[in-house]
Each structure stands twice: as C-alpha cells, then as structure tokens.
FIMARVO-312680 format. One record per atom (N, C-alpha, C): residue number from 0; atom name; x, y, z. Coordinates in nm, 2 decimals, decimal comma, always signed. Each point is the difference from the previous one (the first is absolute). Layout:
> num / atome / px / py / pz
> NUM / CA / X / Y / Z
...
//
This chain:
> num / atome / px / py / pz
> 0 / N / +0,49 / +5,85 / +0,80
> 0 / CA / -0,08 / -0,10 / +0,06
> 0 / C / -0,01 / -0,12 / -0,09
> 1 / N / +0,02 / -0,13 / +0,08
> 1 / CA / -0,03 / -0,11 / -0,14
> 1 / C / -0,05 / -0,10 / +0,11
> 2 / N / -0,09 / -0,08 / -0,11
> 2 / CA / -0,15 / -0,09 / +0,08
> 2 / C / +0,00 / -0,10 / -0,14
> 3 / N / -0,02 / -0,12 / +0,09
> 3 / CA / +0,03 / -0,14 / -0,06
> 3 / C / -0,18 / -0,02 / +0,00
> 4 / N / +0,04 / -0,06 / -0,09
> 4 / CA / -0,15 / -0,08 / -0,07
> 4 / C / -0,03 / -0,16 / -0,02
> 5 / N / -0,07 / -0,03 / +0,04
> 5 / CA / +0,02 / -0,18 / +0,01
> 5 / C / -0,04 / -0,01 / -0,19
> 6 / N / -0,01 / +0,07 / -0,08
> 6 / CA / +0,00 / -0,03 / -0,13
> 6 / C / +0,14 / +0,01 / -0,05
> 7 / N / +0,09 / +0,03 / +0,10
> 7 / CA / +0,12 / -0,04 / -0,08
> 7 / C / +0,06 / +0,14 / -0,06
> 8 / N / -0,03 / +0,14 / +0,03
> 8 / CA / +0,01 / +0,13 / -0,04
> 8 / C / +0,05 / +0,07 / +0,14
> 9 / N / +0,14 / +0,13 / -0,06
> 9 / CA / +0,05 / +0,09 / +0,17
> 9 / C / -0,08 / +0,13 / -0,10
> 10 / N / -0,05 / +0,05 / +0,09
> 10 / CA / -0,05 / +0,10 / -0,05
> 10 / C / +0,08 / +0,15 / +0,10
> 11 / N / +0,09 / +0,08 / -0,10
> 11 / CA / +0,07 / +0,10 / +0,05
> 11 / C / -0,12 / +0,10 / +0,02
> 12 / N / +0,02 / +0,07 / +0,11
> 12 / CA / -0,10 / +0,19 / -0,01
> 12 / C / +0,07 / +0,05 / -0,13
> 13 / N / -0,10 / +0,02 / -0,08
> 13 / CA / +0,06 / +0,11 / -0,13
> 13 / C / +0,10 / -0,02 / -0,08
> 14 / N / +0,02 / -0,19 / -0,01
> 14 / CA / +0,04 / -0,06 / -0,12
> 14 / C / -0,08 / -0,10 / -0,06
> 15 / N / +0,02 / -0,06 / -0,10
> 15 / CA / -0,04 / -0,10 / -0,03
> 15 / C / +0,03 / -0,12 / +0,02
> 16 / N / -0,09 / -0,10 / +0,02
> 16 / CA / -0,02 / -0,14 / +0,05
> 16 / C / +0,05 / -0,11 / -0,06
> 17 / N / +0,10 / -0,06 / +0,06
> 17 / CA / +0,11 / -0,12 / -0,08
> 17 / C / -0,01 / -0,14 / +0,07
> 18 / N / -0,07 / -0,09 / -0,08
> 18 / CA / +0,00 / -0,12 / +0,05
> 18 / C / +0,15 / -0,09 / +0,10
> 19 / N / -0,04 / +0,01 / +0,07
> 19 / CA / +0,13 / -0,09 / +0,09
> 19 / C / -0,05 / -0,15 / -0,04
> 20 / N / +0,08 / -0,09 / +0,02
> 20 / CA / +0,07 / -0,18 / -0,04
> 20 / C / -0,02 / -0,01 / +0,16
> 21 / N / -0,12 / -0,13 / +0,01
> 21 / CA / +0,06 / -0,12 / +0,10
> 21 / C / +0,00 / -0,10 / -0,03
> 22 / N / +0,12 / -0,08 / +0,07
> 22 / CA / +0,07 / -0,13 / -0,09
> 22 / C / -0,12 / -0,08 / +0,06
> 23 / N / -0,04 / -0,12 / -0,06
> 23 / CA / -0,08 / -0,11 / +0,05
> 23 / C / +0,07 / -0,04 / +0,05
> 24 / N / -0,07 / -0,09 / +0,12
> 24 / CA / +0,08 / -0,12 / +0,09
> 24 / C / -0,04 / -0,10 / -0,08
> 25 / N / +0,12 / -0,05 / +0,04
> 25 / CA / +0,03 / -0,15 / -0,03
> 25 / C / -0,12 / -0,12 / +0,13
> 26 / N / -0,06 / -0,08 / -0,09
> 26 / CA / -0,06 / -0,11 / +0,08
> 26 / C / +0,04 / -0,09 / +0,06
> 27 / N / -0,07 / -0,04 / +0,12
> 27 / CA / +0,11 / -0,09 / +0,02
> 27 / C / -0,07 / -0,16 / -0,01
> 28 / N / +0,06 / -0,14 / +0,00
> 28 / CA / -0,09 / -0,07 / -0,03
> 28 / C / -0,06 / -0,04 / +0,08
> 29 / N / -0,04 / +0,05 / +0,11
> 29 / CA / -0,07 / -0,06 / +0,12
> 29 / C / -0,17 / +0,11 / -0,05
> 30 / N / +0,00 / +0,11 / -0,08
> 30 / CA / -0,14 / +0,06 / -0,01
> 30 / C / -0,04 / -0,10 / -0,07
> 31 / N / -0,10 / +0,09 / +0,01
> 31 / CA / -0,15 / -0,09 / -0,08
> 31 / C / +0,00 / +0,07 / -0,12
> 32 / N / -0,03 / -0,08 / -0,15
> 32 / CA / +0,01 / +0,08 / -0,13
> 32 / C / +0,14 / -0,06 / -0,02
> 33 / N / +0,12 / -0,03 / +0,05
> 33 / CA / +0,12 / -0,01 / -0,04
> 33 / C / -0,01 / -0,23 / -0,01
> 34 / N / +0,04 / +0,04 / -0,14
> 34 / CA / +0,03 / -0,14 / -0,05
> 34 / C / +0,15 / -0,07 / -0,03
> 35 / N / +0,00 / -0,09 / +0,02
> 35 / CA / +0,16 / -0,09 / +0,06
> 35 / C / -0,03 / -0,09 / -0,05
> 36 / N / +0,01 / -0,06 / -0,15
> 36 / CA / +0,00 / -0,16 / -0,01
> 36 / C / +0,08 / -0,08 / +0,12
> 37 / N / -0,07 / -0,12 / +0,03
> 37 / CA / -0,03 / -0,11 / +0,04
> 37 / C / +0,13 / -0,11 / +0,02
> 38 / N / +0,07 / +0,04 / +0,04
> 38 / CA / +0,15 / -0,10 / -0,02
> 38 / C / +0,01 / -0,11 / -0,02
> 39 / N / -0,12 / -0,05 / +0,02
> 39 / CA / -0,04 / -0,14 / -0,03
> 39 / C / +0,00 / -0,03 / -0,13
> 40 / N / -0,07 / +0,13 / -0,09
> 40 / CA / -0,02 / -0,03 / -0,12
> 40 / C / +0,07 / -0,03 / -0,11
> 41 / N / +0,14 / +0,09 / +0,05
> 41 / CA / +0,11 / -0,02 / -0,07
> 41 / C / +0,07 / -0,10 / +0,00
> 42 / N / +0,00 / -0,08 / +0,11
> 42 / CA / +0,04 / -0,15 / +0,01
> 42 / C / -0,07 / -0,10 / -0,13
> 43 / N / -0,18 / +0,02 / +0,06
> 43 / CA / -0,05 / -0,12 / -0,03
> 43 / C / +0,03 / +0,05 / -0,19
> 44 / N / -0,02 / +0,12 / -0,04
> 44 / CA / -0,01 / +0,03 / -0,15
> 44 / C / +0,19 / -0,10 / -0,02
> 45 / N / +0,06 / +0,05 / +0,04
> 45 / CA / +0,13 / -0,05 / -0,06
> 45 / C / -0,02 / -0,13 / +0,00
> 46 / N / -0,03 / -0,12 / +0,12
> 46 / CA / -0,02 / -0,10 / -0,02
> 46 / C / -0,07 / -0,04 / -0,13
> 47 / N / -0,12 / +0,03 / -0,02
> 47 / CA / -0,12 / -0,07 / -0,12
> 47 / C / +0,05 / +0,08 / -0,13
> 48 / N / +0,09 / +0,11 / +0,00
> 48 / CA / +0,06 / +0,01 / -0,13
> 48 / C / +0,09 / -0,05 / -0,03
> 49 / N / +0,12 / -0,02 / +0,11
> 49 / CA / +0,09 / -0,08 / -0,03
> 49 / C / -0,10 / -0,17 / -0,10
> 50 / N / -0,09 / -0,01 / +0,10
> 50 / CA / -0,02 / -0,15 / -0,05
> 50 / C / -0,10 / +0,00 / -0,12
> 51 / N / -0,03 / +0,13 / -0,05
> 51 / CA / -0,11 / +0,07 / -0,11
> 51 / C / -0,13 / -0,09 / -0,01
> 52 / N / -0,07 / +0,00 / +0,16
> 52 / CA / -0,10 / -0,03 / +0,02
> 52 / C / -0,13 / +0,10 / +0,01
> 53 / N / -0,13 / -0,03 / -0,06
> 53 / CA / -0,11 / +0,04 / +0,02
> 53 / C / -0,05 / +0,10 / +0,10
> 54 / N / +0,08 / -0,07 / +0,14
> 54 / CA / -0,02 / +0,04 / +0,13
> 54 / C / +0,03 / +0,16 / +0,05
> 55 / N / +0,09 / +0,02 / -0,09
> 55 / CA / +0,08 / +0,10 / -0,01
> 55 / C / -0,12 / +0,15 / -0,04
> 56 / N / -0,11 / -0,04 / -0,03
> 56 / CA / -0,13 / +0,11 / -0,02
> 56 / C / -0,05 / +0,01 / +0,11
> 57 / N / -0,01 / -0,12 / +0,13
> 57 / CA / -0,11 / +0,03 / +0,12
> 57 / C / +0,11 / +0,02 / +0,11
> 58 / N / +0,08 / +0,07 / +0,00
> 58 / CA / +0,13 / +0,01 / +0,11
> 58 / C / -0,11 / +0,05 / +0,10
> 59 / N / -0,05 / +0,11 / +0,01
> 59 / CA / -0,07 / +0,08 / +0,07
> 59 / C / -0,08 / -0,07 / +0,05
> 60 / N / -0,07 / -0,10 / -0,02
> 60 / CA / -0,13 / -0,06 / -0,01
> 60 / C / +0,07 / -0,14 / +0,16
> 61 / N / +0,12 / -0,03 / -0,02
> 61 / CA / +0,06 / -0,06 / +0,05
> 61 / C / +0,03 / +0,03 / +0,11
> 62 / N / +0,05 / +0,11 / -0,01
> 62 / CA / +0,04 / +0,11 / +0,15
> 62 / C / -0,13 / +0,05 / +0,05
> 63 / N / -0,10 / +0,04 / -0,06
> 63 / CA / -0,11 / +0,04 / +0,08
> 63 / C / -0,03 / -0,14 / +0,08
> 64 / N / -0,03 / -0,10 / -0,08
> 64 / CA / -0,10 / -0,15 / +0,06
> 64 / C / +0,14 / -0,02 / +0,14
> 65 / N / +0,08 / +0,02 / -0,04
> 65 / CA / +0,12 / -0,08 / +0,11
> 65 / C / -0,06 / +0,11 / +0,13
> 66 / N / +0,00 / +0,11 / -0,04
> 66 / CA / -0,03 / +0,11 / +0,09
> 66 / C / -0,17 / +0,03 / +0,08
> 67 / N / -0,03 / -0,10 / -0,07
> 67 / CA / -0,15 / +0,06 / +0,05
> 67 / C / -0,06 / -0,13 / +0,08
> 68 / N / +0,07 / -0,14 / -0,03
> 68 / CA / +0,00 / -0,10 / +0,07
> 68 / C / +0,11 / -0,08 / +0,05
> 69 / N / +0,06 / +0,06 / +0,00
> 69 / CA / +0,12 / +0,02 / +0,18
> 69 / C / +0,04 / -0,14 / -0,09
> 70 / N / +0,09 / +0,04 / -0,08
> 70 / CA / +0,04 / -0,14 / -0,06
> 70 / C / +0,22 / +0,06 / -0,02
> 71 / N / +0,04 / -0,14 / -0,03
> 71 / CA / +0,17 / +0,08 / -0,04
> 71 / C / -0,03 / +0,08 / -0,12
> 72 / N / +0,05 / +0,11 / -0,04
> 72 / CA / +0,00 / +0,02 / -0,12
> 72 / C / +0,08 / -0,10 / -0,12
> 73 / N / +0,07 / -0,08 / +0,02
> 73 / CA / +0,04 / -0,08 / -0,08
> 73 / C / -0,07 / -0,12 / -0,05
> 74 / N / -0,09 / -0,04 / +0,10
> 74 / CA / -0,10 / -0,13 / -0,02
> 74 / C / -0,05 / -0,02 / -0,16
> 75 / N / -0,07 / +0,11 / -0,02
> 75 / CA / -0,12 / +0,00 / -0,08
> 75 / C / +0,09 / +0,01 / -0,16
> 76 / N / +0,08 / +0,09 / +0,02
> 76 / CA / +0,07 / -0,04 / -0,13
> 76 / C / +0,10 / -0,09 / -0,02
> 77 / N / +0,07 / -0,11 / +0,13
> 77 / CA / +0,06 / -0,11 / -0,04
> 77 / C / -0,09 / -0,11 / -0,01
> 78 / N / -0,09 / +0,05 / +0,01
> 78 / CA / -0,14 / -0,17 / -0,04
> 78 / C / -0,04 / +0,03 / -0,12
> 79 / N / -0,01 / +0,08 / -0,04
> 79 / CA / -0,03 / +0,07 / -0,12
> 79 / C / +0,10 / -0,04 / -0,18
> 80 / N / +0,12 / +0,02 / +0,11
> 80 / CA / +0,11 / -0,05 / -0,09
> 80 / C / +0,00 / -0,17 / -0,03
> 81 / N / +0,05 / -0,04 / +0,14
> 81 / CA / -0,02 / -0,15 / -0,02
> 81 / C / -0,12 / -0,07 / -0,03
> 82 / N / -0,09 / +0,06 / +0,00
> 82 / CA / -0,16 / -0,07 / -0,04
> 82 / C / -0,01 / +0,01 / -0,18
> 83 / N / +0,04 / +0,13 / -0,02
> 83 / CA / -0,02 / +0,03 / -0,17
> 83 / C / +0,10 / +0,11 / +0,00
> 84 / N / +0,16 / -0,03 / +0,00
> 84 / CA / +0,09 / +0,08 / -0,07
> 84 / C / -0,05 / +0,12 / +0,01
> 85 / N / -0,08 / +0,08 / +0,14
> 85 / CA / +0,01 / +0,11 / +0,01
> 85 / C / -0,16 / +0,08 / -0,14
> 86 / N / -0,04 / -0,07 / -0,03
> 86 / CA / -0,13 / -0,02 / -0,12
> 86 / C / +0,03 / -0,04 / -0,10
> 87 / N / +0,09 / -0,06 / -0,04
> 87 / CA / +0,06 / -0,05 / -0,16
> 87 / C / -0,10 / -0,14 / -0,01
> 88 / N / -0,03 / -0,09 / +0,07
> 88 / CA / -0,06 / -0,10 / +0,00
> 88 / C / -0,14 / +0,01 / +0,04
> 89 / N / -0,06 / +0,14 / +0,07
> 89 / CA / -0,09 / +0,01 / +0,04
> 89 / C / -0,16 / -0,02 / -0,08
> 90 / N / -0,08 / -0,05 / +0,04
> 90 / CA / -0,15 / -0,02 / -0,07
> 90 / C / -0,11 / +0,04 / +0,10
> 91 / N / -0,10 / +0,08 / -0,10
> 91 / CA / -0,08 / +0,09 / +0,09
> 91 / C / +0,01 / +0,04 / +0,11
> 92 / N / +0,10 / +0,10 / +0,03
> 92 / CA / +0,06 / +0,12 / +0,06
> 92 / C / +0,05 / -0,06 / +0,14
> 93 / N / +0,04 / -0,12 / -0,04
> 93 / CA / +0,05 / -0,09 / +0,10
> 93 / C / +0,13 / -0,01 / +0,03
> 94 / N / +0,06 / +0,06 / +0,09
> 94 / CA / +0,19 / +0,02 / +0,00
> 94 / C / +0,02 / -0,08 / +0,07
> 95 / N / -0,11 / -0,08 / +0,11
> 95 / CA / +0,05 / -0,01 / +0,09
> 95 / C / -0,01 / -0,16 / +0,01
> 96 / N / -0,12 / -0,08 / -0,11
> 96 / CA / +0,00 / -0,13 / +0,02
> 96 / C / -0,09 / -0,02 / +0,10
> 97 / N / -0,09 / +0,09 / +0,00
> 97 / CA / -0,13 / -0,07 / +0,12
> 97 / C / -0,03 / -0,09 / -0,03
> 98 / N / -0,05 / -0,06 / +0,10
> 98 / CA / -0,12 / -0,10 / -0,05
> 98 / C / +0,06 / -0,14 / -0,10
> 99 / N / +0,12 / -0,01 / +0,02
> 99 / CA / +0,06 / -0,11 / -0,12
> 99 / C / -0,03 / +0,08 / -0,15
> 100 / N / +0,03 / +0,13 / +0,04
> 100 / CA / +0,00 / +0,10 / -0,13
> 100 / C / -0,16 / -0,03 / -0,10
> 101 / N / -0,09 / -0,01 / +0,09
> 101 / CA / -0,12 / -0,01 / -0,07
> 101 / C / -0,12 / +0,15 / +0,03
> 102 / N / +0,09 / +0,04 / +0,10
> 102 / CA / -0,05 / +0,16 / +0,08
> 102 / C / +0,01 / +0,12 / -0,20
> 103 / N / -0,13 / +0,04 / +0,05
> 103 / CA / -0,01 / +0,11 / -0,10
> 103 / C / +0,00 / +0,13 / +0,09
> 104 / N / +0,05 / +0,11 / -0,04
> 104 / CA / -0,01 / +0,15 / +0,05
> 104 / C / +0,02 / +0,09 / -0,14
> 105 / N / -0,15 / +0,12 / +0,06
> 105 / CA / +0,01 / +0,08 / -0,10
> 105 / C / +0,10 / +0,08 / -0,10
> 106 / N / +0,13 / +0,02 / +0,14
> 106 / CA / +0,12 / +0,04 / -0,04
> 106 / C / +0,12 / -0,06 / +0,07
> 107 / N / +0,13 / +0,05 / -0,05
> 107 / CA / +0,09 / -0,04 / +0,10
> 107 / C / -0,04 / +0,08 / +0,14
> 108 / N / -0,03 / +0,11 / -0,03
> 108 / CA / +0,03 / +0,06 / +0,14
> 108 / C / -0,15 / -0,03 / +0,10
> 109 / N / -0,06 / -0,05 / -0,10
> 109 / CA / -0,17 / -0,07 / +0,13
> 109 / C / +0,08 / -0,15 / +0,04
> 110 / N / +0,11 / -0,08 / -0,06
> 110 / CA / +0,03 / -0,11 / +0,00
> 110 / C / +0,11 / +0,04 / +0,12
> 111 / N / +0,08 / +0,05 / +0,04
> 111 / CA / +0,10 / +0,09 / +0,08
> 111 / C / -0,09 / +0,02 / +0,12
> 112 / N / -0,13 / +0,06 / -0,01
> 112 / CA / -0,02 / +0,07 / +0,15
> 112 / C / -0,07 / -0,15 / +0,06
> 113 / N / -0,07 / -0,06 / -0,12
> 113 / CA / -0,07 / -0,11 / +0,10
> 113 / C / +0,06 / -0,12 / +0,03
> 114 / N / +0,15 / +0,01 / -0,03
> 114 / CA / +0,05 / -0,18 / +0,06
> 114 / C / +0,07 / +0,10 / +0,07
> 115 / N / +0,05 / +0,15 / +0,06
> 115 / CA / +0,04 / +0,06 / +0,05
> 115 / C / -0,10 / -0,02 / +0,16
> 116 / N / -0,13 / +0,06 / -0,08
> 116 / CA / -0,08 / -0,05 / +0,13
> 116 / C / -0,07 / -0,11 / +0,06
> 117 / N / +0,02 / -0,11 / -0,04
> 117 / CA / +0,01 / -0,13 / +0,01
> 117 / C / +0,11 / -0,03 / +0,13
> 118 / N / +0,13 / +0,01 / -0,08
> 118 / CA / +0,11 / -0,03 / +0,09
> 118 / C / +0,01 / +0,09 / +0,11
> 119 / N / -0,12 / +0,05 / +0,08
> 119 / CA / +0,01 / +0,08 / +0,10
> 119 / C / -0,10 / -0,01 / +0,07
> 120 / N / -0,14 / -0,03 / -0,06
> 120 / CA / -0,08 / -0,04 / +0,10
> 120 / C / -0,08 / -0,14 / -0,06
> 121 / N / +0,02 / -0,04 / -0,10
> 121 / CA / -0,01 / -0,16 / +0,00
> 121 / C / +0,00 / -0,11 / +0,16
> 122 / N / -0,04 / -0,05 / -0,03
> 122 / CA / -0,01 / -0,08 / +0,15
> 122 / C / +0,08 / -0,12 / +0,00
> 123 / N / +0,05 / -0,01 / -0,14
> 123 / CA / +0,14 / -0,12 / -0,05
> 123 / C / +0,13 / +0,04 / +0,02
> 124 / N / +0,01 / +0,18 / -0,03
> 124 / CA / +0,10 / +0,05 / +0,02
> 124 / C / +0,06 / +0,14 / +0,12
> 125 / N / -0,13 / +0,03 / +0,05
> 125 / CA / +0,00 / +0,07 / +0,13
> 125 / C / +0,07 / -0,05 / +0,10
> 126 / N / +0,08 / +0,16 / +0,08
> 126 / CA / +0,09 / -0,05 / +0,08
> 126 / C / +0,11 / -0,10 / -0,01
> 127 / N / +0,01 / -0,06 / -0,13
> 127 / CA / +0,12 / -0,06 / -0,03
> 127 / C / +0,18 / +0,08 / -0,01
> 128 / N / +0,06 / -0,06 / +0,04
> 128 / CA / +0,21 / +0,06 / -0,03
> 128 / C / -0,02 / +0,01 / -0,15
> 129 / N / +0,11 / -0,01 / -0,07
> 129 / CA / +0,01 / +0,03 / -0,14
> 129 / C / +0,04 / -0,15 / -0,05
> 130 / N / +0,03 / -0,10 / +0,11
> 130 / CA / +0,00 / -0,16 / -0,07
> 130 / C / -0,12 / -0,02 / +0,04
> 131 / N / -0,06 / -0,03 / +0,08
> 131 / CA / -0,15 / -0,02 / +0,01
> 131 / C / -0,07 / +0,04 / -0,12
> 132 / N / -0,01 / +0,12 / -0,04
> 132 / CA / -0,08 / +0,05 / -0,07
> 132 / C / +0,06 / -0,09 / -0,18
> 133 / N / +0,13 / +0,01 / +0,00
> 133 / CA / +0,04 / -0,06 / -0,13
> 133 / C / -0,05 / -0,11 / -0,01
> 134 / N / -0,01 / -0,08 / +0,08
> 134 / CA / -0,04 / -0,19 / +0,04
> 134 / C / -0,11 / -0,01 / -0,02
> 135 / N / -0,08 / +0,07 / +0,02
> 135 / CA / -0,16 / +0,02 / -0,03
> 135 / C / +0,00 / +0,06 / -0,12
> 136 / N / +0,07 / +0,06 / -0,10
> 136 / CA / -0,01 / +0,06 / -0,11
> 136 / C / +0,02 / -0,09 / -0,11
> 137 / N / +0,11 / -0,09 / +0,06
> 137 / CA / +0,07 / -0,09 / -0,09
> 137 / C / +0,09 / -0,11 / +0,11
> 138 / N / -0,10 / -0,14 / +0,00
> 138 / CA / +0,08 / -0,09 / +0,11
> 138 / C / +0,15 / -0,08 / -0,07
> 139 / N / -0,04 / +0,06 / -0,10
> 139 / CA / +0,17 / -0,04 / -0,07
> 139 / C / +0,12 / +0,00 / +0,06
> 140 / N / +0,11 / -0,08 / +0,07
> 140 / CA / +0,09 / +0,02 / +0,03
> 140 / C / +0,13 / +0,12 / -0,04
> 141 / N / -0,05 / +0,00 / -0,11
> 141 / CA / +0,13 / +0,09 / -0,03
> 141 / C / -0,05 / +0,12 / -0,04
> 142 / N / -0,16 / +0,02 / +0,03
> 142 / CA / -0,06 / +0,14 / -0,05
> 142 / C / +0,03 / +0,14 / +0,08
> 143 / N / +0,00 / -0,07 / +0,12
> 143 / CA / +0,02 / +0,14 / +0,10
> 143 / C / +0,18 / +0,07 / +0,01
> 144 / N / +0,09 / -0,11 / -0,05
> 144 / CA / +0,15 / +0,05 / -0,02
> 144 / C / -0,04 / +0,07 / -0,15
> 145 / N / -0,08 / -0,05 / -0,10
> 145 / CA / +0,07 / +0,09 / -0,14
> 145 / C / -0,08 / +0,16 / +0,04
> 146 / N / -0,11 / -0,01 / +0,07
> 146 / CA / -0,04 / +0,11 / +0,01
> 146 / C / +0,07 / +0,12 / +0,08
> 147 / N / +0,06 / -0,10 / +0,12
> 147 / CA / +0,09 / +0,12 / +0,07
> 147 / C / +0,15 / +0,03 / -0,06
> 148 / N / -0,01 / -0,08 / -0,06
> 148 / CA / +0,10 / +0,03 / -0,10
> 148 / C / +0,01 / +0,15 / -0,11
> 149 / N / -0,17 / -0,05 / -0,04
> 149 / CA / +0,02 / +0,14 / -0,09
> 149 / C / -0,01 / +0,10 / +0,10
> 150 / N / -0,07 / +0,01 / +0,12
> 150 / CA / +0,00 / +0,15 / +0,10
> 150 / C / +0,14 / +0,04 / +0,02
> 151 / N / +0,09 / -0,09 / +0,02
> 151 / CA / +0,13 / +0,00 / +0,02
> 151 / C / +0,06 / +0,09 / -0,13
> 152 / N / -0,06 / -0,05 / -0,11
> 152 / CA / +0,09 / +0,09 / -0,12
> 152 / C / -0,07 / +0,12 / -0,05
> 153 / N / -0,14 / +0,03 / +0,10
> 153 / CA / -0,02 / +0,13 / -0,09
> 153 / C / +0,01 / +0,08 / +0,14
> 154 / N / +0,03 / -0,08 / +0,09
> 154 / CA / +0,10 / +0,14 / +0,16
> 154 / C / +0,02 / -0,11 / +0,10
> 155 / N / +0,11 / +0,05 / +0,01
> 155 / CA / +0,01 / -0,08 / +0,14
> 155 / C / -0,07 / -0,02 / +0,15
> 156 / N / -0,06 / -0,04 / +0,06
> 156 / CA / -0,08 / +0,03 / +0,15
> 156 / C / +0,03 / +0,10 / +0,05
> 157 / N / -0,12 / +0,08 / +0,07
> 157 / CA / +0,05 / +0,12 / +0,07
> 157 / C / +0,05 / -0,01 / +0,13
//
C-alpha cells in the first residue's frame, strides 16, 4: 500500500518513509512577485553613462514621473540633459532649469516629479503636442529641435 503526503513523504505499509523531490515551477513574468527590469532603464542608464552624467542616479525617478503623468518617457530626461548636462551644471536639485534655473527642490527626485507634474496639468502646458509644450518650456527657436534631438539619441520614437 503507498499514500502520498502533501509534506512531501510516500509512506510504504511496513517500510520506512523516503522523502520524494518536486521540481519548482518556473515563474512566469506575467505573476505577481515576479520582477523584470524596466527596458527603459537600460536605455536611459546607457545614455547618462555614456555621457557620465548625474542623471544617471534618478533613472527610476524618470520612468516613474514619465509614467505616472502620461508623459514620453524620453521628455524629462532630454530637458534634463540640455538644461544642465543631465545634472553636471545643475544648482539646487535643479536638472531641469525651472524657473530661469532659480527653482529650488528638495531633491532631484522632488525636482523630477514636480516639473513632471507641471507639464501635465499646468494650465501653460496642459493638453499641449510635444512642440507646443517645448514652445512654452523654452520659446527659443532652436530649443524644441536640440531637445528632440536628444529623445532621438537616447531611442528612437515608438
């Protein structure tokens, strides 16, 4: 007679009891619990180390704000770059040149979520295209090409 045990034991009549092996499944990435970096991440890190920028510590911070205010993900870190070299030029936790770079934030990443949320429900920059919104960011003629320029070099449009 032999009887299975959910402890993982066959227990023979009038032998002794020998642990049986069940293989674990494999996860797949669609559960919950199962983690997949970010494809994104890998881009934007290679960009800001290529360019051995600052920026290169709030990758995450970047992809969250892009993600949580329906933004490109490329926006926030090619203004970032061309405003202050990505943070190499930056002054109080300012990447981005608010304010005629007179904007203070506690951190980079309080400085990231609030011109993040700015450029989304701002009433200067709400409902704007992605030139609209640059034009209002910076009425510089040639501001909205160097910027799409860097989205351009850290991915191409999807």
């Amino acid at each position: 007679m032999l009887k299975l045990f959910s402890s993982g034991l066959a227990v023979f009549a009038g032998m002794v009891s020998i642990p049986y092996a069940v293989a674990p499944q494999p996860q797949p990435a669609s559960l919950p619990g199962y983690y997949r970096e970010d494809p994104r991440s890998a881009v934007l890190r290679a960009f800001f180390e290529k360019q051995d920028c600052p920026a290169q510590y709030y990758i995450e911070e970047f992809l969250d704000a892009a993600d949580q205010y329906d933004l490109d993900w490329r926006l926030l870190p090619s203004l970032a770059y061309v405003e202050s070299t990505g943070g190499k030029a930056a002054r109080n936790n300012n990447l981005f040149g608010w304010d005629s770079g007179r904007a203070q934030f506690d951190s980079p990443t309080a400085g990231i979520h609030e011109v993040g949320y700015r450029l989304t429900h701002s009433a200067l920059y709400k409902d704007k295209d992605l030139d609209g919104l640059l034009a209002t960011y910076n009425p510089d003629a040639e501001y909205a090409p160097k910027v799409k320029a860097v989205m351009q070099q850290i991915a191409p449009a999807e």
